[in-house]
Residue frames as a rotation matrix with the C-alpha (Angstrom) as fourth column:
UNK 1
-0.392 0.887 -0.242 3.06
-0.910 -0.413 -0.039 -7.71
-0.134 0.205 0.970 -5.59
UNK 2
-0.430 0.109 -0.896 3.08
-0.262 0.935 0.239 -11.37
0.864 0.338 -0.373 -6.79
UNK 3
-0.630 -0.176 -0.757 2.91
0.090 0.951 -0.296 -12.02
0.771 -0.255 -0.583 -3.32
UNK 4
-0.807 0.573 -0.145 0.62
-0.217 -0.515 -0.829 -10.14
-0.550 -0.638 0.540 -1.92
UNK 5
-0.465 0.268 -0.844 -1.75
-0.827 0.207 0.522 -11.63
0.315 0.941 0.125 -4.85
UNK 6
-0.562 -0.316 -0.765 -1.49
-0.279 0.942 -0.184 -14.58
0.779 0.110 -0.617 -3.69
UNK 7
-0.862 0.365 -0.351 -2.71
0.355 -0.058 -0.933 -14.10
-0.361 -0.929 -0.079 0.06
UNK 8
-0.706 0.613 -0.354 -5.38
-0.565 -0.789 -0.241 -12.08
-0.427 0.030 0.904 -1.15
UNK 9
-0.013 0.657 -0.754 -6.48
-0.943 0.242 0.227 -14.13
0.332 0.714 0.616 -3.93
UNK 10
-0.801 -0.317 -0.508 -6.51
-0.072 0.893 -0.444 -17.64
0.594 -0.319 -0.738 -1.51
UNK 11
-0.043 0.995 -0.088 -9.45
-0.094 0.084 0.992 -19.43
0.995 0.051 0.090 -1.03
UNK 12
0.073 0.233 -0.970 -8.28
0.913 0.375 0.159 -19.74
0.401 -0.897 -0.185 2.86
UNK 13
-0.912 -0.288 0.293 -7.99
0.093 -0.839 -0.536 -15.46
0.401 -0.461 0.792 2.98
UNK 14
0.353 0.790 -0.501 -9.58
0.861 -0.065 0.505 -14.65
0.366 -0.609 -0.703 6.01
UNK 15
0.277 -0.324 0.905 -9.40
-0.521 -0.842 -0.141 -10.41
0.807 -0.432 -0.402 7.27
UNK 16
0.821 0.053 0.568 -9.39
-0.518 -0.348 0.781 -11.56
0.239 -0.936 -0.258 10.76
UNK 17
0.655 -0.729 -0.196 -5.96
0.579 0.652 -0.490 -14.22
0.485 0.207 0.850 10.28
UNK 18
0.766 -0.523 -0.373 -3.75
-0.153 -0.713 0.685 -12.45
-0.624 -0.467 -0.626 12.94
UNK 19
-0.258 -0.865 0.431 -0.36
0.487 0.268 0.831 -14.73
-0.834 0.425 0.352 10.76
UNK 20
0.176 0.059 0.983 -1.83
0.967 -0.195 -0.162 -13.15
0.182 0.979 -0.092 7.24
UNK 21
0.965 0.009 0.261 -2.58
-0.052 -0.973 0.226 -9.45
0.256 -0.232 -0.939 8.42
UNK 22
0.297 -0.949 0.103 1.41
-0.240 0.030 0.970 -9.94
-0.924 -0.313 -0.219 10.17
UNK 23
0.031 -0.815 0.578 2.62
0.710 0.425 0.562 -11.39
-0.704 0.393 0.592 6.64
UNK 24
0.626 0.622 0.471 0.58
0.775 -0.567 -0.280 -8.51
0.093 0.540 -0.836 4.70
UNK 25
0.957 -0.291 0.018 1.82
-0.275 -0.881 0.384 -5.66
-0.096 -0.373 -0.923 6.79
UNK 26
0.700 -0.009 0.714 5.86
0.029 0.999 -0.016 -7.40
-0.713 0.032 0.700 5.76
UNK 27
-0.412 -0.081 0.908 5.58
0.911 -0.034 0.410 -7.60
-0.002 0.996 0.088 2.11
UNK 28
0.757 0.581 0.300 3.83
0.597 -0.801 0.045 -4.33
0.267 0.145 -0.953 2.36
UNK 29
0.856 -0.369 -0.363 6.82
0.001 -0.700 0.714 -2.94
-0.518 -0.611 -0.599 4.38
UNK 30
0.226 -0.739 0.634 9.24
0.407 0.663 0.628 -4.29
-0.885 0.116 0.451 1.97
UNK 31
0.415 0.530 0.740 7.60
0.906 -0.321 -0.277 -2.47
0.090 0.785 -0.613 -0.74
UNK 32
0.967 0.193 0.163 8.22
0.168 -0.974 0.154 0.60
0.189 -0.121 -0.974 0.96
UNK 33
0.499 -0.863 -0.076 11.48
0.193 0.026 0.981 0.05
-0.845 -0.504 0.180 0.74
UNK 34
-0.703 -0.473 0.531 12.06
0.648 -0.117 0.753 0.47
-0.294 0.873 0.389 -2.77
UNK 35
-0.972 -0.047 -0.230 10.13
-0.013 -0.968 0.252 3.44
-0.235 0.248 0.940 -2.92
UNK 36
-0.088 0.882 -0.462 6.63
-0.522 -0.436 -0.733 4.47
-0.848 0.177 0.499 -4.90
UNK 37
-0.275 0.352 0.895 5.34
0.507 0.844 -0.176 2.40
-0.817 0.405 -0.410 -6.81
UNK 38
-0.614 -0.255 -0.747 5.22
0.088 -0.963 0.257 3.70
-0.785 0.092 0.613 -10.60
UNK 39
-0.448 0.761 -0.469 2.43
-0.789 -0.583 -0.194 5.66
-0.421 0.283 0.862 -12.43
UNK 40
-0.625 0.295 -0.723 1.89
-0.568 0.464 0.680 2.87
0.536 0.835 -0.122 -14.63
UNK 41
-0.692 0.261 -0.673 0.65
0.618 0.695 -0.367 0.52
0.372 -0.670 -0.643 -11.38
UNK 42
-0.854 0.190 -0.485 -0.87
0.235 -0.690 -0.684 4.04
-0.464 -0.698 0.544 -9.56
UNK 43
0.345 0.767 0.541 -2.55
0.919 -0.394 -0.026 5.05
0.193 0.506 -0.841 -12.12
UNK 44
-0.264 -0.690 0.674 -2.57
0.476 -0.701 -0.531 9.07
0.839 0.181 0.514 -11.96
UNK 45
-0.634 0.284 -0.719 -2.73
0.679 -0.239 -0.694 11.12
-0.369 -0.929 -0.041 -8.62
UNK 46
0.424 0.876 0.229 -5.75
0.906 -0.410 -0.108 13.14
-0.001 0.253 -0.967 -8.11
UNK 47
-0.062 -0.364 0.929 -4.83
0.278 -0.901 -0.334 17.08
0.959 0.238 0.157 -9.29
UNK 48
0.081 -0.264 0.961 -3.03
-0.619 -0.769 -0.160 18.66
0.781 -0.582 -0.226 -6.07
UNK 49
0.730 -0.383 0.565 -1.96
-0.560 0.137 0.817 16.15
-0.391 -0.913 -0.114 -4.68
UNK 50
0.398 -0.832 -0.388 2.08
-0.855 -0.183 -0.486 14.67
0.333 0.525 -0.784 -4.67
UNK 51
0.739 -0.106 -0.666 4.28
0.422 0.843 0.334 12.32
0.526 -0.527 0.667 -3.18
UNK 52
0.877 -0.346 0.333 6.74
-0.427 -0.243 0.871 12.66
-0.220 -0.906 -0.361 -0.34
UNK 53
0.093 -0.862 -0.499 10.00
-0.762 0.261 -0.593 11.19
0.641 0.435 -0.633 -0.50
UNK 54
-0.395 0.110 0.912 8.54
-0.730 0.565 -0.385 8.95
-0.558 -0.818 -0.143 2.01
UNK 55
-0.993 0.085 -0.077 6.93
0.048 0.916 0.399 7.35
0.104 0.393 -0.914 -0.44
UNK 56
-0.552 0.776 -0.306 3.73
0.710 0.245 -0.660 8.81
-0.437 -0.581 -0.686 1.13
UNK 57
0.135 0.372 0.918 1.09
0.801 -0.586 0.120 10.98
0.583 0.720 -0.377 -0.54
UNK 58
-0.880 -0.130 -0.457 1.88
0.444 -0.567 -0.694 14.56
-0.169 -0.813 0.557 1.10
UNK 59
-0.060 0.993 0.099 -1.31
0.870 0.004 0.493 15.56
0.490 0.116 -0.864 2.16
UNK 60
0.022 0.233 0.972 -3.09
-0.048 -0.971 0.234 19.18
0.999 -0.051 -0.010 3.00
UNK 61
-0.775 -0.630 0.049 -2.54
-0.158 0.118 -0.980 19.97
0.612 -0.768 -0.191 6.65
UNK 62
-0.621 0.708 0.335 -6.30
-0.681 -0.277 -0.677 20.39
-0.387 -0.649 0.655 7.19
UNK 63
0.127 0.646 -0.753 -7.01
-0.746 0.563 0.357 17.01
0.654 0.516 0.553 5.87
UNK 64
0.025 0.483 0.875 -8.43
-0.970 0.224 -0.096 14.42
-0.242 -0.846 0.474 8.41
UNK 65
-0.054 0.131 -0.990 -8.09
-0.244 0.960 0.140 10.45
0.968 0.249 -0.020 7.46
UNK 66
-0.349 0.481 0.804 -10.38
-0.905 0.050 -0.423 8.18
-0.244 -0.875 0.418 9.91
């Protein structure tokens, strides 16, 4: 998280940086290696919805993300 801080909070972050967005996506994937992040960071989930053992929220089948 430290490092993902960092990048974010740097006066040279730029969205369109193809090397940041590539170090982001990373340290993001690393994360997702040690699971969900817990409640205390999350905060609580909205009512009816869980996590996956993916680590991913499991989401209604007739919900749409665009």
């Amino acid at each position: 998280m430290k490092q993902l801080l960092e990048i974010f909070e740097s006066k040279d972050y730029a969205d369109n940086d193809d090397k940041t967005r590539l170090e982001i996506v990373d340290i993001m994937g690393e994360l997702q290696k040690h699971g969900s992040p817990p409640e205390e960071i999350m905060g609580p989930l909205p009512p009816g919805l869980s996590m996956g053992a993916d680590g991913m929220p499991n989401m209604p089948d007739n919900c749409v993300i665009s």
